[in-house]
C-alpha positions as CSV (number, residue, x, y, z in Angstrom):
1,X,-19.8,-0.1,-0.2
2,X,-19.9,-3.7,1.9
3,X,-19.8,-3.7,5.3
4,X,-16.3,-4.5,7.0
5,X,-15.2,-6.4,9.8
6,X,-12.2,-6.4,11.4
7,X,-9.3,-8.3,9.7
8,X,-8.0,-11.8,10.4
9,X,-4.1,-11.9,9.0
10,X,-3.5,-15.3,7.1
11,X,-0.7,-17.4,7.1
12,X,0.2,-15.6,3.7
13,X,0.2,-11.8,4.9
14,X,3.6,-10.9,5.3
15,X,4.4,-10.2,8.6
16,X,6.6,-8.2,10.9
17,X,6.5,-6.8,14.7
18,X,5.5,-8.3,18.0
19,X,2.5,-8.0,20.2
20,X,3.8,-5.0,22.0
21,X,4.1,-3.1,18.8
22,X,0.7,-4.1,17.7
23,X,-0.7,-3.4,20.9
24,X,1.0,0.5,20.5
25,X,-0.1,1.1,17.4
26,X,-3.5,0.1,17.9
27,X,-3.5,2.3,20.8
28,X,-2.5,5.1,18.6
29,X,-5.0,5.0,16.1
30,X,-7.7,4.9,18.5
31,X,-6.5,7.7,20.3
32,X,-7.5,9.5,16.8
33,X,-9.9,7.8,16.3
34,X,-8.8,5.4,13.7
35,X,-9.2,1.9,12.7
36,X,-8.3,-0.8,10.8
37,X,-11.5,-3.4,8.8
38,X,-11.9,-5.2,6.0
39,X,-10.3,-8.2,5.1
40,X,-6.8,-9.9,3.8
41,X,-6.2,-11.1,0.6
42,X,-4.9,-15.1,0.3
43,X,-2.3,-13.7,-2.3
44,X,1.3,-14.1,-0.9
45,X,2.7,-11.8,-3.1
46,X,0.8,-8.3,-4.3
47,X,1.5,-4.3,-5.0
48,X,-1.5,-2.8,-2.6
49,X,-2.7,1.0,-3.6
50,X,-3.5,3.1,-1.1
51,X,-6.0,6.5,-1.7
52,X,-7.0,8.7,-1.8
53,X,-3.8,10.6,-0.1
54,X,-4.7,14.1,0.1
55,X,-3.1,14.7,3.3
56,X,0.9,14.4,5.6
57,X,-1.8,12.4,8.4
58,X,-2.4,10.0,5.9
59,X,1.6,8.3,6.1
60,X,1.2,8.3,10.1
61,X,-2.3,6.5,10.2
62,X,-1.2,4.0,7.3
63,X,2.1,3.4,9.2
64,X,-0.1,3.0,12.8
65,X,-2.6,0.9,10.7
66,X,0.3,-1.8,9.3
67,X,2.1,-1.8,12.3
68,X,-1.0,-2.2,14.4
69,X,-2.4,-5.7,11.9
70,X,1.2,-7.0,11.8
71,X,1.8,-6.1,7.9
72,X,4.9,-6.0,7.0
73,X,4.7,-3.8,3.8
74,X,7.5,-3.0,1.4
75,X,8.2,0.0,-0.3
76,X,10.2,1.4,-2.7
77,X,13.5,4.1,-2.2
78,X,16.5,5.3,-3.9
79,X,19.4,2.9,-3.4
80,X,21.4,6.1,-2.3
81,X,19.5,6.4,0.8
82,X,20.8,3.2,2.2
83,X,23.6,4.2,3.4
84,X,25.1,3.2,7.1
85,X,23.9,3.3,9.1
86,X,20.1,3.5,7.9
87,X,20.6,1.4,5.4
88,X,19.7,-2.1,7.8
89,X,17.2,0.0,9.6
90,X,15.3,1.3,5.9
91,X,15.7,-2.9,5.4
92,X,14.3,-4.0,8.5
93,X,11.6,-1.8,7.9
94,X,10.7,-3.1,4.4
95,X,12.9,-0.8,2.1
96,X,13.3,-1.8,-1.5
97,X,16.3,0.1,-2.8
98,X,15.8,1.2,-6.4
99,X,18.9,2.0,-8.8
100,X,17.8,4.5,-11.3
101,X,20.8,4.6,-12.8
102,X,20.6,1.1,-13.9
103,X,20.4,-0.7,-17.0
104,X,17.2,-2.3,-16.2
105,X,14.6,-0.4,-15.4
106,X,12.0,0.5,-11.8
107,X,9.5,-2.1,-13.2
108,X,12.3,-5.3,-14.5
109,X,13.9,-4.3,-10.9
110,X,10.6,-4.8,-9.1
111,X,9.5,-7.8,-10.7
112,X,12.8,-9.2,-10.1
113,X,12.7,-8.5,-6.8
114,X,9.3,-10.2,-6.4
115,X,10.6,-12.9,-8.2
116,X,13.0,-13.2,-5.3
117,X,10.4,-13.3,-2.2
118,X,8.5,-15.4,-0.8
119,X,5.8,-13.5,0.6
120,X,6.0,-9.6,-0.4
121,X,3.1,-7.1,-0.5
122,X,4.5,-3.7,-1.9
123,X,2.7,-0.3,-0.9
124,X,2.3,2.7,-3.8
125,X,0.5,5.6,-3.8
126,X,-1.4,5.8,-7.0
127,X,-1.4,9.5,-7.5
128,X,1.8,10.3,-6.7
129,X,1.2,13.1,-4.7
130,X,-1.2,14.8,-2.5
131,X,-2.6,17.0,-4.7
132,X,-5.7,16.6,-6.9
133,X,-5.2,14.7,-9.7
134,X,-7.4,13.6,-12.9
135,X,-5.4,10.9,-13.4
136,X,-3.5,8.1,-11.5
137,X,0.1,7.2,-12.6
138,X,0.4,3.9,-14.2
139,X,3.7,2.3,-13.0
140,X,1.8,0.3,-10.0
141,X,0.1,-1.5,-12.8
142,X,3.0,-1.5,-14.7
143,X,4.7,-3.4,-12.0
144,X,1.9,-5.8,-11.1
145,X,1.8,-7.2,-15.3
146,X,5.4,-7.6,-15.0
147,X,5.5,-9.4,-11.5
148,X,2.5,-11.4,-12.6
149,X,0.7,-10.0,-9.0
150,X,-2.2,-9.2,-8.3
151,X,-3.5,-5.3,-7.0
152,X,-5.2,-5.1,-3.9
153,X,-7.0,-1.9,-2.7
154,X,-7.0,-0.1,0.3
155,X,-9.0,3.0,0.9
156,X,-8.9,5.5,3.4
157,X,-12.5,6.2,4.4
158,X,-12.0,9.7,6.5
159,X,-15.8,10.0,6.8
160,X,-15.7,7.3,9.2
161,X,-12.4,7.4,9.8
162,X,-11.4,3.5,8.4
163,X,-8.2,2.1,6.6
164,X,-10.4,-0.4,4.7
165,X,-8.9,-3.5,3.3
166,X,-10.8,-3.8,0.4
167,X,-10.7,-6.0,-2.8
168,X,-8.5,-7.4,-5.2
169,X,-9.1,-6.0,-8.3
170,X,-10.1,-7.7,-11.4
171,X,-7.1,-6.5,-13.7
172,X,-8.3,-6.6,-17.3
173,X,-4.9,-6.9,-19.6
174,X,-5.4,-3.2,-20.4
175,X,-3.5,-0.7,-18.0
176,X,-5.5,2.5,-19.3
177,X,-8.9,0.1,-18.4
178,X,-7.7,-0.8,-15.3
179,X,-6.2,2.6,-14.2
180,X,-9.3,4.2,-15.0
181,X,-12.2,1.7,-13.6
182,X,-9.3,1.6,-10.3
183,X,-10.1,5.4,-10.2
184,X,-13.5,5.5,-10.6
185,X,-13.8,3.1,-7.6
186,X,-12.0,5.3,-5.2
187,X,-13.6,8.3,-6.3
188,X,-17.2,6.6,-5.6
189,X,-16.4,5.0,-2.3
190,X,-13.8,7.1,-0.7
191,X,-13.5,10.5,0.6
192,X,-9.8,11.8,2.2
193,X,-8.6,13.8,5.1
194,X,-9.0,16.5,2.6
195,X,-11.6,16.0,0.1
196,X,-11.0,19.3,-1.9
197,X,-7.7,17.2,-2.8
198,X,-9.4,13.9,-3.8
């Protein structure tokens, strides 16, 4: 794996919060020990995988790690959880409500709703869960052929306790390829908060 220096945000990183918030957050993840390298992508709009998640820590150090870079990372969320007065809040916060009852399906709604941005860097979690798996799920890549965006990956190095912004990923036209060559990359570089999970 290259070696990482700390990250630079672009003018075409989405962006949200203030210096104070920055300044918390990074104070947070140091206090465990935490921190953020690599490097951002030029892309103004992409879906970013984050893994391996084999652990509840890893939502509070990805959260610290956004908020302490200035990210402002959208994710996806039942519309029926944006109700007042959450609803602004889950919003502000970069909430994408989803209707699952709707004619169009999660991946026409997404790409729609990239369609619609200007600068928008969604967050999934590949597996799906924390526990192992021997496969990711596909609907991240799914999205990303339909949006036309690219994937980005970011790993959580626990060994040496890193978010690492690492690559775009060279996305082939064949989601079983990809999925699988995306895997194998995490499995080789990345270790999690609980490797017996990974």
């Amino acid at each position: 794996m290259a070696k990482y220096d700390n990250p630079t945000v672009n003018a075409h990183v989405p962006r949200m919060g203030n210096a104070l918030s920055r300044a918390m957050a990074e104070g947070i993840l140091k206090l465990m020990g935490w921190k953020v390298v690599g490097k951002f992508p030029e892309e103004k709009k992409l879906i970013y995988i984050g893994a391996p998640h084999t652990s509840n820590w890893d939502l509070i150090i990805a959260l610290c790690a956004m908020q302490a870079v200035g990210l402002r990372c959208s994710w996806m969320m039942k519309k029926q959880a944006f109700f007042w007065p959450l609803g602004g809040l889950f919003k502000r916060l970069g909430g994408v409500p989803i209707d699952r009852g709707a004619k169009t399906n999660i991946i026409e709604q997404m790409a729609d709703w990239f369609d619609h941005q200007d600068k928008a860097y969604l967050g999934i979690t590949p597996e799906g869960t924390r526990s192992k798996v021997d496969t990711y799920k596909r609907g991240y890549l799914r999205m990303a052929y339909a949006a036309n965006v690219p994937v980005f990956l970011v790993g959580l190095d626990a060994e040496n306790k890193r978010v690492v912004l690492d690559k775009t990923w060279p996305l082939t036209g064949d989601i079983d390829v990809d999925n699988a060559a995306i895997k194998a990359y995490y499995d080789a570089n990345y270790i999690g908060i609980r490797p017996e999970l990974g």
